[in-house]
N, C-alpha and C positions, 0 to 999 in steps of 0.2 A: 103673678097671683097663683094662690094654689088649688084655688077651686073658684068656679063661677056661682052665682046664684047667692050667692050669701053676699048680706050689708057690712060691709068694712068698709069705715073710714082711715085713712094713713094722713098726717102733717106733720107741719111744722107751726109750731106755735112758743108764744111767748113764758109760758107758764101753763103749770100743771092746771090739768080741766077733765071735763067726764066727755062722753059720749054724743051728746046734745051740741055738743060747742066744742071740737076742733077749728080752732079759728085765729090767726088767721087764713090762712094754708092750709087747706084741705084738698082730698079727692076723699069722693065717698062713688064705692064699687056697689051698685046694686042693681040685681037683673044682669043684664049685658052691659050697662050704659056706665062710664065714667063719668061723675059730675064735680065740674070745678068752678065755686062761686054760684053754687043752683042753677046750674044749665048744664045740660049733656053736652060734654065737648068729646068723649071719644068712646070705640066699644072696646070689650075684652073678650076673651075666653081664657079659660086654666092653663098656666104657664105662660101666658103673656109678660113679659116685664116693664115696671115702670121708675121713674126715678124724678122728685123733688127735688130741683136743683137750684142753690140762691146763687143768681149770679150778681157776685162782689162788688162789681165793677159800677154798674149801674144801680144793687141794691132791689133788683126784681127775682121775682120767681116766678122760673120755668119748668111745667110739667112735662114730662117728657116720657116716649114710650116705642120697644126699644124694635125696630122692622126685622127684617128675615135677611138682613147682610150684618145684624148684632151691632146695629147704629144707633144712638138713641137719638129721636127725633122731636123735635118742640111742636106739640100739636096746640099747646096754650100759654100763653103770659099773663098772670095777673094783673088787674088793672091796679094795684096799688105798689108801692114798693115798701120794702123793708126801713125801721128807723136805727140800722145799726147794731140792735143787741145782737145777743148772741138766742140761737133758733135751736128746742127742744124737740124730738121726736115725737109722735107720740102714736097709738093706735088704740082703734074700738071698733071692738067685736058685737055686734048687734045679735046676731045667730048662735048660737051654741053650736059647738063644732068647727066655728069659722076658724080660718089659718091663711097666716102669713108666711110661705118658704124666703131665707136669703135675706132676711133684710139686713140692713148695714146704715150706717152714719158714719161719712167720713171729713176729716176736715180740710 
């Protein structure tokens, strides 16, 4: 993250959407608090790293965020899983000013 305090949401989802509705796959950063599925599952501060990860195999996604040995670490799993298509990025900036460093999609 590149700065704390401001409302971004990052996912993955099916199809292009506004700011209201990153869904499925969401984190939305606001205050300190990571929230996945409406519930605080983890904190932040500025340059924290995090990564959206589908994993193939089973068709879940795992949110993940990265410790002080630069391991990323599954602090959540979605209770739903993925139906196969193929998963868009997307981001929404609530704050003016808000920023994202580094982000990437890889396959």
């Amino acid at each position: 993250m590149a700065q704390s305090g401001k409302s971004i949401k990052v996912g993955l989802t099916y199809e292009d959407i506004n700011y209201e509705d990153i869904t499925p796959y969401e984190m939305k950063f606001t205050g300190s608090g990571v929230f996945v599925e409406d519930q605080q599952r983890t904190t932040y501060i500025t340059a924290d790293w995090f990564r959206i990860r589908h994993d193939s195999v089973n068709n879940q996604i795992v949110y993940q965020k990265r410790n002080s040995e630069l391991e990323y670490i599954t602090f959540y799993t979605h209770s739903g899983t993925t139906d196969g298509r193929h998963l868009f990025l997307d981001t929404s900036f609530y704050n003016e000013g808000g920023r994202i460093n580094d982000i990437s999609m890889v396959n």
